[in-house]
DSSP file (Angstrom, degrees, kcal/mol; ACC not computed):
  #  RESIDUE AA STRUCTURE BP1 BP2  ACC     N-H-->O    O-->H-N    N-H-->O    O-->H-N    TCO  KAPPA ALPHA  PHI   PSI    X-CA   Y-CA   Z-CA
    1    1 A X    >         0   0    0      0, 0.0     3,-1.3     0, 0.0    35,-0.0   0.000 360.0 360.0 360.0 170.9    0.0    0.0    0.0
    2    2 A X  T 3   +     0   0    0      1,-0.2     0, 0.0     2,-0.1     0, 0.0   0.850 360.0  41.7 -57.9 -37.5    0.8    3.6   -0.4
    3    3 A X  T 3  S-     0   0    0      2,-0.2    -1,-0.2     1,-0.1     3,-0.1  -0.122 118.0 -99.1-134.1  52.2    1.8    4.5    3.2
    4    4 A X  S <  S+     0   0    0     -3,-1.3    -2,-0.1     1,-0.2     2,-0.1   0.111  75.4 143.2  91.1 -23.4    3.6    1.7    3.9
    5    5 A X        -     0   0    0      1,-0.1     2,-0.4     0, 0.0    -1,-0.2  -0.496  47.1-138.4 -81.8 132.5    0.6   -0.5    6.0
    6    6 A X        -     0   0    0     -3,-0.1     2,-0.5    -2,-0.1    -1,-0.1  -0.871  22.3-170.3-108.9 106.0    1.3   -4.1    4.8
    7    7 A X        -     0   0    0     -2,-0.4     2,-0.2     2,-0.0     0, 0.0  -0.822   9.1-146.0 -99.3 149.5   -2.3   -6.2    4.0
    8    8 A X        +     0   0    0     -2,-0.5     2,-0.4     3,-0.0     3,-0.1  -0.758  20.8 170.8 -75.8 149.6   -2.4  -10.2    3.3
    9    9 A X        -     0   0    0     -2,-0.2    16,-0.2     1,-0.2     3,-0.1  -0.944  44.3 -92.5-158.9 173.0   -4.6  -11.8    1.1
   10   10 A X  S    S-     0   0    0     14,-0.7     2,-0.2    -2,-0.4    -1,-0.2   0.936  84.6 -71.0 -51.7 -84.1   -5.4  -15.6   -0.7
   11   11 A X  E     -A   24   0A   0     13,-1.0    13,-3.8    -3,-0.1     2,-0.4  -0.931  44.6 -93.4-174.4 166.4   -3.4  -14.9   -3.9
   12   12 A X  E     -A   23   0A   0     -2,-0.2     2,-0.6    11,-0.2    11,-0.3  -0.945  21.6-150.7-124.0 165.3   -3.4  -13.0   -6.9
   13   13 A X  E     -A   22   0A   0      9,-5.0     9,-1.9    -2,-0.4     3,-0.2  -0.870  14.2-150.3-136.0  97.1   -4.7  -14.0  -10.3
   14   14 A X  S    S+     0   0    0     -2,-0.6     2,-1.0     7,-0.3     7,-0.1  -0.201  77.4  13.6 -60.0 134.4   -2.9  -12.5  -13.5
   15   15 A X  S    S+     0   0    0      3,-0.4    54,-3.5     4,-0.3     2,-0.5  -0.263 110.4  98.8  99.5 -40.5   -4.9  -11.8  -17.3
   16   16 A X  B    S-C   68   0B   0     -2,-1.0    -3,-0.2    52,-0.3    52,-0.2  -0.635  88.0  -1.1 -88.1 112.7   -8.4  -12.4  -15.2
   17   17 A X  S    S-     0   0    0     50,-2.3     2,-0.2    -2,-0.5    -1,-0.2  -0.155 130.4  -2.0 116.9 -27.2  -10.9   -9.3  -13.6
   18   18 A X  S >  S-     0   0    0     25,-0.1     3,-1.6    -3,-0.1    -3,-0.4  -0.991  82.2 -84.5 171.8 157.7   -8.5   -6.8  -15.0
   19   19 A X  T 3  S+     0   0    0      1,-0.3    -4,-0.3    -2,-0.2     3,-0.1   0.964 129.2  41.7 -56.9 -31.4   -5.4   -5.6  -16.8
   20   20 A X  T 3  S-     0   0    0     21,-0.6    -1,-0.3     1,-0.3     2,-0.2   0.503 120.4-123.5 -89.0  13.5   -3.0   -5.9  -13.3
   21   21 A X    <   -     0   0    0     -3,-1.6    22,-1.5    -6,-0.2     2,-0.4  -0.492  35.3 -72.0 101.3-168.7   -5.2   -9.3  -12.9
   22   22 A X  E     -Ab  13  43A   0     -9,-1.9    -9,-5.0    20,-0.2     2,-0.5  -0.952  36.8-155.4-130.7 146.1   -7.6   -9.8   -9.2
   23   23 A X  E     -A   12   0A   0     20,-1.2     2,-0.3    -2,-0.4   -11,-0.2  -0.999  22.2-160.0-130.4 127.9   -6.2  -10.5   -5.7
   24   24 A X  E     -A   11   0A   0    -13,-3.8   -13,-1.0    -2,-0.5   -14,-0.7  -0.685  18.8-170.4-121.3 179.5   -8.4  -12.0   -3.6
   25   25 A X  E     -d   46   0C   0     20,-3.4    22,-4.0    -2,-0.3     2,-0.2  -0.862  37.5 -90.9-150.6 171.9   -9.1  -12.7   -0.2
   26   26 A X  E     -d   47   0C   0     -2,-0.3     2,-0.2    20,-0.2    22,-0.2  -0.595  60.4 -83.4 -95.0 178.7  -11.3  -14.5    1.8
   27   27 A X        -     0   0    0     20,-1.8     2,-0.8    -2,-0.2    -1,-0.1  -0.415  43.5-170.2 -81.0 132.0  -15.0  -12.7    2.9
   28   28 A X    >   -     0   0    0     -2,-0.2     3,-1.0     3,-0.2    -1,-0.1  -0.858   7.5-174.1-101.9  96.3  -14.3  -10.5    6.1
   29   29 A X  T 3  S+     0   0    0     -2,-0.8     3,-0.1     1,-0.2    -1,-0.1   0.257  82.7  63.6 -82.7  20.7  -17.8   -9.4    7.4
   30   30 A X  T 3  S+     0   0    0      1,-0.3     2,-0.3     2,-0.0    -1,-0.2   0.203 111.4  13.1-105.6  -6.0  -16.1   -7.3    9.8
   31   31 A X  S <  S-     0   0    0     -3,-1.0    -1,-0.3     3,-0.0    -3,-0.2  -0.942  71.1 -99.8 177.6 131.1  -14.4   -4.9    7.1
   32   32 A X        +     0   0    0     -2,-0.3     3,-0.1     1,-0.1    -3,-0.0  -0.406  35.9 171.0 -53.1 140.3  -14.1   -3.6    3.8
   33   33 A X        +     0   0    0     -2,-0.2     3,-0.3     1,-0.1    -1,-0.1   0.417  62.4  71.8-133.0   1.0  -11.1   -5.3    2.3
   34   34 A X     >  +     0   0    0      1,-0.3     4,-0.9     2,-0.1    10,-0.2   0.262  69.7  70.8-116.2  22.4  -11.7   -4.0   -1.0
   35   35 A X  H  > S+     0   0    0      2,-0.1     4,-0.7     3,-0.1    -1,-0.3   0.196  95.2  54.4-118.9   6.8  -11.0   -0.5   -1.5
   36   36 A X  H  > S+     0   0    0     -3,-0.3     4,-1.5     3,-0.1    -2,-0.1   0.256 108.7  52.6-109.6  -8.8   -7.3   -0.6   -1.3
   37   37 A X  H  4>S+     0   0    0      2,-0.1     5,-1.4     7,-0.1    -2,-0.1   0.902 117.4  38.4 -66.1 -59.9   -7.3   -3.2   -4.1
   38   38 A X  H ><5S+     0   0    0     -4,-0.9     3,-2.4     1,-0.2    -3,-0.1   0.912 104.2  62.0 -37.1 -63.1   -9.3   -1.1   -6.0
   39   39 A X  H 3<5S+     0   0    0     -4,-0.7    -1,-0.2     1,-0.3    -3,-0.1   0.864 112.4  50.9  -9.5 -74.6   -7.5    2.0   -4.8
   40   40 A X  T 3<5S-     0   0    0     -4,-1.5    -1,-0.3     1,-0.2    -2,-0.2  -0.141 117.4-102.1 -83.2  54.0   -4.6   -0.1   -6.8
   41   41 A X  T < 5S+     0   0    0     -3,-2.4   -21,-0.6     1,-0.2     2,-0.2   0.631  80.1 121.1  59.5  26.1   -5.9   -1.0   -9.9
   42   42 A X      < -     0   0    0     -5,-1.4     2,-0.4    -6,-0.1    -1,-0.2  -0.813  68.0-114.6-106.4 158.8   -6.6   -4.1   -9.4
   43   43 A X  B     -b   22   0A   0    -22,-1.5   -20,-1.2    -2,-0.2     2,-0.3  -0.826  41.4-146.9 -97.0 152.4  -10.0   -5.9   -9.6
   44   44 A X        +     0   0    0     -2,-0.4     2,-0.3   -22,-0.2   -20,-0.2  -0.864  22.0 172.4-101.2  87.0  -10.9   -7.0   -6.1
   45   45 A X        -     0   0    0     -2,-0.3   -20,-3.4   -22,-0.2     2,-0.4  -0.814  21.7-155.6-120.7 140.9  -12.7  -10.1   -4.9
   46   46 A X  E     -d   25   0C   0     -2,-0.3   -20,-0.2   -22,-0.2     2,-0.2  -0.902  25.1-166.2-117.7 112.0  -13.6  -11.7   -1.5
   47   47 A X  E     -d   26   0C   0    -22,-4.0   -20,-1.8    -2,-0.4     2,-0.1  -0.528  19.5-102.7-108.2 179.4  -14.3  -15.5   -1.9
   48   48 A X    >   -     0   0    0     -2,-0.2     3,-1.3   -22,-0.2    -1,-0.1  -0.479  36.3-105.8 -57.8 152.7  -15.8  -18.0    0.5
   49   49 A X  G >  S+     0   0    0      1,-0.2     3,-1.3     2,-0.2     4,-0.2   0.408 113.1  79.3 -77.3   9.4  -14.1  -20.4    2.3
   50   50 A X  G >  S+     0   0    0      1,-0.3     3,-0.8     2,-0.2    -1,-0.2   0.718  87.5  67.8 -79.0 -26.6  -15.8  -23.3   -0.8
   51   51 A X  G <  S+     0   0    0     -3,-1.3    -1,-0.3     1,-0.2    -2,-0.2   0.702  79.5  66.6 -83.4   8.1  -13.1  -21.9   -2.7
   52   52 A X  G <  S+     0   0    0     -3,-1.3     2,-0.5     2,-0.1    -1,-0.2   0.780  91.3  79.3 -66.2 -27.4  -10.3  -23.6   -0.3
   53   53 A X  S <  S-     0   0    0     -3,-0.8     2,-0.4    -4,-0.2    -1,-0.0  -0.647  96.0-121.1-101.7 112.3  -11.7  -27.0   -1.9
   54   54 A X        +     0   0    0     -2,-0.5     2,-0.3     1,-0.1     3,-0.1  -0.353  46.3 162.4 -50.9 109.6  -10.1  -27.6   -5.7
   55   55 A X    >>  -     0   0    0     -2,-0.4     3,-4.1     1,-0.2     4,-1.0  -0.618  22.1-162.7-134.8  91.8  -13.7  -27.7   -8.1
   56   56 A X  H 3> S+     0   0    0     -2,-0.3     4,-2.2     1,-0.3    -1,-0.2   0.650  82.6  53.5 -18.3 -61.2  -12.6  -27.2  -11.3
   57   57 A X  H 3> S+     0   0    0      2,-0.2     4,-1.3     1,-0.2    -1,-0.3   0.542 105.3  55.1 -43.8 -33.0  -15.6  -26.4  -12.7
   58   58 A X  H <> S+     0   0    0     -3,-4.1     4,-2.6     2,-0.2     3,-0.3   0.995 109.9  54.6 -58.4 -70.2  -16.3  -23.7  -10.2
   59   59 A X  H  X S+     0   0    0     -4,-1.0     4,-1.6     1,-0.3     5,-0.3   0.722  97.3  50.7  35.0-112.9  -13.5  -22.5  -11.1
   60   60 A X  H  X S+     0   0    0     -4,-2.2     4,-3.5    -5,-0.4    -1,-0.3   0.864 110.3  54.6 -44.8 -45.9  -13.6  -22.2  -14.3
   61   61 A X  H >X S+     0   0    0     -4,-1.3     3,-2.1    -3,-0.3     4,-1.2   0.943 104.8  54.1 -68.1 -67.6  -17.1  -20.2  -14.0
   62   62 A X  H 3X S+     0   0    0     -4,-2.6     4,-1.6     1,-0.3    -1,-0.2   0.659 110.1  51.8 -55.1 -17.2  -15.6  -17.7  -11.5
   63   63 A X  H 3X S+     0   0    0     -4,-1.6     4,-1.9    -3,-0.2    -1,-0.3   0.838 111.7  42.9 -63.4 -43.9  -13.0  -17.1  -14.2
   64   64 A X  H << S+     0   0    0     -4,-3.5     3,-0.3    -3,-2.1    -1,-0.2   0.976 107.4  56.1 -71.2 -50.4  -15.1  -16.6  -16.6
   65   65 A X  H  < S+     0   0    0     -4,-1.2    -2,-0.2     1,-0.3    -1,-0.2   0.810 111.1  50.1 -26.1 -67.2  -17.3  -14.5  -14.7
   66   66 A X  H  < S-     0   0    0     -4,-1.6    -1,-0.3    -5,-0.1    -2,-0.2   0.694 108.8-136.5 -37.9 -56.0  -14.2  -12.3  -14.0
   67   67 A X     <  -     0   0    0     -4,-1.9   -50,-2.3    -3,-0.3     2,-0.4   0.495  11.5 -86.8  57.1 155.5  -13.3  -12.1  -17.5
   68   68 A X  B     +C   16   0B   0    -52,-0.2   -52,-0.3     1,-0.1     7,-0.1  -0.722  40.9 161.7-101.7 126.4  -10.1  -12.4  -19.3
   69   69 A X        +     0   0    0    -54,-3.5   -54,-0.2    -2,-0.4     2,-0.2  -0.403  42.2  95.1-122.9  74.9   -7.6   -9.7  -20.0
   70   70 A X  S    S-     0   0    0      1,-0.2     5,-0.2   -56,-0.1     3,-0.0  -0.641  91.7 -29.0-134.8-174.3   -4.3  -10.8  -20.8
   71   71 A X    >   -     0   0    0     -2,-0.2     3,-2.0     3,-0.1     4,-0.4   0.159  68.1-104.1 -56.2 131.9   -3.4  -11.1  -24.5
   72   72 A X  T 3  S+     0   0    0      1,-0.2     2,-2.6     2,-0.1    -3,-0.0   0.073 109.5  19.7 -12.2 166.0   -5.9  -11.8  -27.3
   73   73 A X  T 3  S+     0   0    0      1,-0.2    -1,-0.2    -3,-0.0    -2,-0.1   0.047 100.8  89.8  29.6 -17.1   -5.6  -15.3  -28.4
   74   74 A X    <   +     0   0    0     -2,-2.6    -1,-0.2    -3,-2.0    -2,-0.1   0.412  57.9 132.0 -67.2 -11.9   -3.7  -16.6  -25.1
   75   75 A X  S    S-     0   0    0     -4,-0.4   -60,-0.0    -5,-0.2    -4,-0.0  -0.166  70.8 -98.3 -34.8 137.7   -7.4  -17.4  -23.4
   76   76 A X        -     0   0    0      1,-0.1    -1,-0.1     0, 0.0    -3,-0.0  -0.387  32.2-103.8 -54.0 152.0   -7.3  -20.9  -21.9
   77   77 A X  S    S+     0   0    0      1,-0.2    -1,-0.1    -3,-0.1    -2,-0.1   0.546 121.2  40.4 -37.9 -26.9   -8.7  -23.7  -24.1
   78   78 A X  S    S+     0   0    0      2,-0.0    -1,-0.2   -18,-0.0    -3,-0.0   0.800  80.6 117.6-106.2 -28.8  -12.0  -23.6  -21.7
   79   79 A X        +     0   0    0      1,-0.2   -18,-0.0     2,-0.1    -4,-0.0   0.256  28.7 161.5  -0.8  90.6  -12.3  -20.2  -21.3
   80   80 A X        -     0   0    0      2,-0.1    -1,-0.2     1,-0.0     3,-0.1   0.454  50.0-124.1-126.2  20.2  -16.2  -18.7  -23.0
   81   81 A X        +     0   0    0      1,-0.1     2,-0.1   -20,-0.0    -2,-0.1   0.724  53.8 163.5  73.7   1.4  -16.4  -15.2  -21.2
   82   82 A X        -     0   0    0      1,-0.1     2,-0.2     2,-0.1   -15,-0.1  -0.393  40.8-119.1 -92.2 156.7  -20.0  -16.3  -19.7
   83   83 A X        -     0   0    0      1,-0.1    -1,-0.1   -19,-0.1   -18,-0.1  -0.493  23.2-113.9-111.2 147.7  -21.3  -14.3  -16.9
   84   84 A X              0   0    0      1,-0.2    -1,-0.1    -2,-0.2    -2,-0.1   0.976 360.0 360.0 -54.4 -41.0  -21.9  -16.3  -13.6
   85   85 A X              0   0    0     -3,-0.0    -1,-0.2   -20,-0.0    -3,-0.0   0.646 360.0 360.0-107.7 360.0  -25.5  -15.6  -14.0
């Protein structure tokens, strides 16, 4: 962050939610966690703790949901852009 205060979060996820990619975190109902993502250009999302558990398929939809912006033609093979809902 800007003035130096150091956050954690799950990971970040390059080409997907935005051009610097999304970092996510898990949901804090205690706090906003997402305006200093934002702040830094990143798209920001806070998942559930279902996303500790590998489901491919899940996955794959939240990716897409997110949508891909890393280069043209580099989209994964499963990759369709479809909106979660």
């Amino acid at each position: 962050m800007e003035n130096g205060d150091v956050e954690f979060y799950e990971g970040h996820v390059l080409d997907f939610g935005g051009p610097k990619g999304t970092v996510f975190g898990i949901i804090d109902l205690d706090r906003n966690t997402t305006k200093s993502r934002t702040e830094n250009g990143y798209f920001a999302s806070d998942l559930s703790l279902s996303y500790r558990r590998y489901d491919r398929q899940f996955f794959i939809d939240t990716l897409d949901d997110w949508k891909w912006f890393g280069p043209e033609g580099k989209q994964p093979s499963w990759y369709t852009g479809k909106n979660w809902s």
